[in-house]
N, C-alpha and C positions, 0 to 999 in steps of 0.2 A: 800236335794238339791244336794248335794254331788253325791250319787248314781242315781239319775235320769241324771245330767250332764254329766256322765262318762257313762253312758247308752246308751246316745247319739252316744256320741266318740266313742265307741268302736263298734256300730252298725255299724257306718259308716266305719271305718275300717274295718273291718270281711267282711262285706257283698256291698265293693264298687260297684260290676256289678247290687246291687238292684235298682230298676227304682225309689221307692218312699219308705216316713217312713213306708206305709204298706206290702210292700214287704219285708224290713228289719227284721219285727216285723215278719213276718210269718216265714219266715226263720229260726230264733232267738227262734220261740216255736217249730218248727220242732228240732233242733237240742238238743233245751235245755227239748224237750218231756212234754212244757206246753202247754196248749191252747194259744191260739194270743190273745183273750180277759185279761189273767191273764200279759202278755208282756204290752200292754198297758195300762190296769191300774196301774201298776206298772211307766212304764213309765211316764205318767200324773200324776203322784201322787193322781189321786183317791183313793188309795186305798194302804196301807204299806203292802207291798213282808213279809210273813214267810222268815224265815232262810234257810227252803227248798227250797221253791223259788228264792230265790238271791241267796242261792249256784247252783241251778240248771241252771239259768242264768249264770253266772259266768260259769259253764263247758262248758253251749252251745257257749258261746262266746272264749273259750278257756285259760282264764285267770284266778286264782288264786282269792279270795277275797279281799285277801292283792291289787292284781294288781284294781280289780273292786272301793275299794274304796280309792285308791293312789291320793295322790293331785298330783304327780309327772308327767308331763306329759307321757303319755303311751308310747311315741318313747324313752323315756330313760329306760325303764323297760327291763329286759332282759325277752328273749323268747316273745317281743311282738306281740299280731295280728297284720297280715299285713305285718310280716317277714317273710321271705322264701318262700316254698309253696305255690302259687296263689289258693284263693279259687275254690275249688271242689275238689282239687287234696291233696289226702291224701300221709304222708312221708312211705317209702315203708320200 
């Protein structure tokens, strides 16, 4: 529950200029190099993410696992998504 919650959160952060959850979610398998079917099942709890997969979430999202499964909320973690850098634009 935990990691489908914070999957949420942090989609939403990373990816604010997405129009909708399926634009997030494509996004999210682009960056994280899954299919968008393996994102949402993940998401929806159909189906439990390998360790591959939630690590590989986790990088595409830009965050640490420690951070993916943190009760804390995400704005108090350092180096959070959503700081600095506005999505698209990479630090040079």
């Amino acid at each position: 529950m935990i990691f489908r919650a914070r999957l949420e959160e942090l989609m939403l952060l990373v990816f604010p200029r997405a129009a909708n959850e399926t634009a997030r979610i494509k996004s999210l398998a682009k960056r994280a190099n899954l299919g968008p079917e393996t994102i949402r099942t993940a998401l929806k709890g159909e189906r439990n993410p390998t360790l591959t997969v939630i690590e590989q979430i986790a990088g595409g999202l830009g965050v640490s696992l420690q951070q993916l499964f943190s009760p804390v909320p995400i704005e108090f973690l350092p180096s959070a998504p959503g700081r600095g850098k506005p999505e698209g634009q990479r630090p040079q």
